[in-house]
N, CA, C and O of each residue as an XYZ file, in Angstrom:
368
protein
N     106.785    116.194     98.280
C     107.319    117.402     98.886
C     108.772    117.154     99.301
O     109.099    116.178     99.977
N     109.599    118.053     98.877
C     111.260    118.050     99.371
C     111.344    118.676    100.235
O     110.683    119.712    100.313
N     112.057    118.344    101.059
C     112.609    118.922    102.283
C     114.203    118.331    102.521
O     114.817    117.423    101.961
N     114.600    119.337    103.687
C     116.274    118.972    103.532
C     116.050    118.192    104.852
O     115.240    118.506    105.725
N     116.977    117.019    104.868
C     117.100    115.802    105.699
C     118.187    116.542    106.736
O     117.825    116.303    107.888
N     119.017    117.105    106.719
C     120.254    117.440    107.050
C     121.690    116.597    106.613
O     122.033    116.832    105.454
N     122.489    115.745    107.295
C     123.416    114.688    106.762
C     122.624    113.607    106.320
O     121.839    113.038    107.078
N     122.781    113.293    105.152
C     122.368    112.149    104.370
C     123.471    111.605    104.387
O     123.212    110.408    104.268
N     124.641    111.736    104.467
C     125.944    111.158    104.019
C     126.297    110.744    102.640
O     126.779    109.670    102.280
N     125.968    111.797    101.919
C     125.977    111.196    100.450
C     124.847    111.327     99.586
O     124.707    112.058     98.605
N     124.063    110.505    100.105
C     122.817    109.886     99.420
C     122.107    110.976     98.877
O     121.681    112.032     99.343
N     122.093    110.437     97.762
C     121.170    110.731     96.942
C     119.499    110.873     96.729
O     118.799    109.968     96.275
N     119.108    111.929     97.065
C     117.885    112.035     97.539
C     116.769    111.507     95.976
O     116.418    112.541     95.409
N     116.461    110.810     95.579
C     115.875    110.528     94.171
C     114.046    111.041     94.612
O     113.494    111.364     95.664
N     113.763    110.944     93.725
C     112.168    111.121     93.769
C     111.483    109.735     94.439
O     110.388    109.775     95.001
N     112.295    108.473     94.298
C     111.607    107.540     94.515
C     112.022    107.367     95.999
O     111.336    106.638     96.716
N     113.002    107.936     96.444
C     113.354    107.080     97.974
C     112.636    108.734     98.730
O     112.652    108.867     99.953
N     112.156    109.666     97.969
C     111.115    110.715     98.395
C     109.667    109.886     99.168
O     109.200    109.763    100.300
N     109.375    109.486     97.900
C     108.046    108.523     97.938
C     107.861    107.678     99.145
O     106.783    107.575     99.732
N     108.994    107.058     99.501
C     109.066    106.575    100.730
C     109.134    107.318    102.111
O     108.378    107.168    103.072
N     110.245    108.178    101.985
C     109.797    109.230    103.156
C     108.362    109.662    103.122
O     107.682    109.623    104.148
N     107.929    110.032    102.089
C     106.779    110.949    102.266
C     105.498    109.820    103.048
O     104.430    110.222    103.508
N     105.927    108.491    103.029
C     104.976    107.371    102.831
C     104.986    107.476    104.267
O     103.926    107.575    104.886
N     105.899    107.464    104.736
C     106.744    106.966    106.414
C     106.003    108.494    107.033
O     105.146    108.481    107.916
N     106.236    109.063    106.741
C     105.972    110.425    107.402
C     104.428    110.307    107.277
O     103.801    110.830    108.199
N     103.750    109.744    106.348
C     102.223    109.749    106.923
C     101.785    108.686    107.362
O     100.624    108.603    107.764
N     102.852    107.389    107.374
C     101.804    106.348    107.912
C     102.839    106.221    109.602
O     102.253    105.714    110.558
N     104.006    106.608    109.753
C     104.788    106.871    111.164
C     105.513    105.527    111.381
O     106.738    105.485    111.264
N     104.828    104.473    111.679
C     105.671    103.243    111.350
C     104.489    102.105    110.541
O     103.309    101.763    110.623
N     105.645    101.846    109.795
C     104.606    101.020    108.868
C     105.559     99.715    108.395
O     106.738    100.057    108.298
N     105.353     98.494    108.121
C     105.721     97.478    107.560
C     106.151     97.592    105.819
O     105.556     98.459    105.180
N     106.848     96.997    105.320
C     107.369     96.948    104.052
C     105.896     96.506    103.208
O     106.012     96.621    101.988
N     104.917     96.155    103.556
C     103.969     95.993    102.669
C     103.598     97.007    102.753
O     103.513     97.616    101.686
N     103.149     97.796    104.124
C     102.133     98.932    103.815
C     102.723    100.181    103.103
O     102.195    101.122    102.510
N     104.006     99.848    103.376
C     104.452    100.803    102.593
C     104.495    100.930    101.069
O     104.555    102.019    100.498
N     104.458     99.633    100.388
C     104.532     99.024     99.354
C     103.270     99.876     98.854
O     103.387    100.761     98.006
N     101.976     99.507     99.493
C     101.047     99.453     98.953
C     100.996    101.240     98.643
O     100.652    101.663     97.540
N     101.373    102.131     99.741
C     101.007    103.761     99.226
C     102.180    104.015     98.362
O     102.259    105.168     97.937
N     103.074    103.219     98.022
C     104.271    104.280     96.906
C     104.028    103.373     95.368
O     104.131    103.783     94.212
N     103.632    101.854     95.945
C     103.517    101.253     94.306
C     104.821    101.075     93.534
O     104.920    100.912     92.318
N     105.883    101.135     94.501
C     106.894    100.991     94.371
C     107.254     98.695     94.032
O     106.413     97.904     94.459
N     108.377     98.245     93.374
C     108.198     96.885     93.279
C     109.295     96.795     94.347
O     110.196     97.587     94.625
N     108.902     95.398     94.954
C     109.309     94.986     95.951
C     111.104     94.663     96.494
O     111.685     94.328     97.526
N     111.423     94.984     95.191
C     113.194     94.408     95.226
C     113.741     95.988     95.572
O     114.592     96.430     96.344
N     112.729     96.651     94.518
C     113.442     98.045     94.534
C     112.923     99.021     95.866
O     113.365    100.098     96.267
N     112.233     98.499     96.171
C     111.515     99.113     97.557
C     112.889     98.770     98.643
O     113.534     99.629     99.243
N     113.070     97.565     98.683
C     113.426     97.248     99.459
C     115.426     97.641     99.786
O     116.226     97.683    100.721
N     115.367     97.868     98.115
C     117.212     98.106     98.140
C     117.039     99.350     98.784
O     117.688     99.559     99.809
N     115.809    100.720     98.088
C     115.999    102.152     98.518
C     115.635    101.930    100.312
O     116.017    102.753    101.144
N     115.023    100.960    100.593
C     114.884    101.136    102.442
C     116.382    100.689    103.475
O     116.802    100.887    104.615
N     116.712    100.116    102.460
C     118.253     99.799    103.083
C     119.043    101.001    102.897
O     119.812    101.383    103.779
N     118.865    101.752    101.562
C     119.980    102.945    101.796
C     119.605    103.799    102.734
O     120.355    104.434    103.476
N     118.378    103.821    102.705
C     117.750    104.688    104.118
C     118.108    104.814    105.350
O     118.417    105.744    106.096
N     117.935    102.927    105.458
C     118.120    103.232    106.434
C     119.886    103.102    107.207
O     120.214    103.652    108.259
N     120.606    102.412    106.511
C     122.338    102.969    105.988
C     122.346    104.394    106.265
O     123.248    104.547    107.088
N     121.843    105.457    106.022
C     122.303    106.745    105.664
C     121.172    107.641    107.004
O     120.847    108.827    106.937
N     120.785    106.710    108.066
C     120.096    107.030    109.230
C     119.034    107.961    109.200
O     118.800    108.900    109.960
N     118.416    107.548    108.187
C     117.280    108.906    108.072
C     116.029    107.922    108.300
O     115.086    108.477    108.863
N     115.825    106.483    107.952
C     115.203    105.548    108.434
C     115.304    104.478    109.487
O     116.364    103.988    109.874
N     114.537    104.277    109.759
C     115.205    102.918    110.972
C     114.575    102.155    111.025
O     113.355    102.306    110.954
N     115.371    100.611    111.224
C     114.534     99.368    111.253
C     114.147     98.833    112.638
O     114.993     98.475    113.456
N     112.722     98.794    112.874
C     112.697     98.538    114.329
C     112.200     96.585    113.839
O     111.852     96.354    112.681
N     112.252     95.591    114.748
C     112.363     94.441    114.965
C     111.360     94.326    116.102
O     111.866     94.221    117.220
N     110.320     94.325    116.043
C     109.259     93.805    117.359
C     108.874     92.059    117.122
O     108.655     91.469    116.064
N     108.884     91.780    117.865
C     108.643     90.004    117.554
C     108.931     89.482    116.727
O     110.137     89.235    116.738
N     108.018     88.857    115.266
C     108.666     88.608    113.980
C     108.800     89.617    112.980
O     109.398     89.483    111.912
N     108.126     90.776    113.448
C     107.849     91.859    112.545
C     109.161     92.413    112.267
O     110.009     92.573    113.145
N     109.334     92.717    110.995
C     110.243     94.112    110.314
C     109.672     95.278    110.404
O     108.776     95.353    109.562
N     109.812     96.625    111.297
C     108.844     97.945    110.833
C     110.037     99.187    110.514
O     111.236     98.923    110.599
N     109.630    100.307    110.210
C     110.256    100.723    109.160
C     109.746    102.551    109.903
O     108.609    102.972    109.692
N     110.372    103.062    110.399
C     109.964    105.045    110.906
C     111.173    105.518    110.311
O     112.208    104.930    109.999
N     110.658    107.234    110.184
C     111.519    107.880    110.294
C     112.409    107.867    111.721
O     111.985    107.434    112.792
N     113.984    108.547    111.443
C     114.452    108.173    112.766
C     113.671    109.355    113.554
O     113.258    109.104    114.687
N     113.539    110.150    113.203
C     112.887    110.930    114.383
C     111.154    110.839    114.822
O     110.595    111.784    115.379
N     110.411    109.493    114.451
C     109.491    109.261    115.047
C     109.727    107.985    116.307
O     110.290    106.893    116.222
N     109.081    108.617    117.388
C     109.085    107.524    118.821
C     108.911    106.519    118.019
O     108.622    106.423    116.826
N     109.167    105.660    119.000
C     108.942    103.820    118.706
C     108.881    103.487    120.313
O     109.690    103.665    121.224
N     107.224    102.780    120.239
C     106.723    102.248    121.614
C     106.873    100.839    121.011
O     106.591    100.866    119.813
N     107.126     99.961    121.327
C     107.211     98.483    121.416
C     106.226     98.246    122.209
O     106.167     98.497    123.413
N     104.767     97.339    120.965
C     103.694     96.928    121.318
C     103.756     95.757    122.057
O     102.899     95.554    122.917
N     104.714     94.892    121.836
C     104.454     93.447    122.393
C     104.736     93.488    123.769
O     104.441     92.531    124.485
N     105.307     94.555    124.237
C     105.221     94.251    126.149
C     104.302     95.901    126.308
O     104.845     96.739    127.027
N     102.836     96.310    125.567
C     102.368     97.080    126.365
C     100.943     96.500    126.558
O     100.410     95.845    125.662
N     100.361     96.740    127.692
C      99.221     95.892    128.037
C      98.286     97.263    128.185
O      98.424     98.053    129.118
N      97.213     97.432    127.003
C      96.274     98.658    127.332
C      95.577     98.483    128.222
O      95.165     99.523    128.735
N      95.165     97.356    128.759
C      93.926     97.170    129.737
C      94.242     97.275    131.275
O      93.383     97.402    132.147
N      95.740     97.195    131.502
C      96.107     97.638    132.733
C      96.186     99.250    133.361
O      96.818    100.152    132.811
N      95.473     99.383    134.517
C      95.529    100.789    134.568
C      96.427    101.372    135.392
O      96.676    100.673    136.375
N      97.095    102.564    135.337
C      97.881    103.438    136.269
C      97.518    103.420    137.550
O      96.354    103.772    137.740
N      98.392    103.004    138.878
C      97.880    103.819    139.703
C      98.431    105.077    140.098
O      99.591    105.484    140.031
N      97.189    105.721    140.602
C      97.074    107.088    141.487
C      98.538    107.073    142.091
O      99.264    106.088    141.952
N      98.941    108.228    142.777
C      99.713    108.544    143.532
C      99.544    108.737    144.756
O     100.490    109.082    145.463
């Protein structure tokens, strides 16, 4: 599905760096494998179109511990490694 990004700065919207948005947009943040695995895309070329991406700010590379992860820029990003689910809120 196409849709307009707004400023791409250029870039060239191809069918294949589609595949990737469309990938990102259903998995929200996902690692370069998982992404790998829903576009079937090869790994060199995956990886050049995630750099123009994310160059041209329509993707973003988030860095949590050793991990590389990979959102659209307009999905949140909670940073798992300092959230503790088992701690609870207190009341007011």
């Amino acid at each position: 599905s196409w849709r307009n990004l707004g400023n791409t700065t250029g870039l060239n919207l191809t069918e294949r760096r589609q595949e990737i948005l469309d990938a990102l947009s259903q998995l929200g943040i996902a690692s370069h494998k998982d992404i790998q695995k829903l576009v079937g895309q090869a790994d060199g070329h995956l990886h050049n179109r995630l750099q123009d991406l994310v160059t041209a700010d329509i993707v973003q590379r988030i860095k949590q511990g050793g991990r590389v992860l990979y959102s659209l820029v307009d999905t949140p990003v909670i940073d798992v490694t300092t959230c503790n689910p088992d701690q609870e809120q207190e009341d007011e």
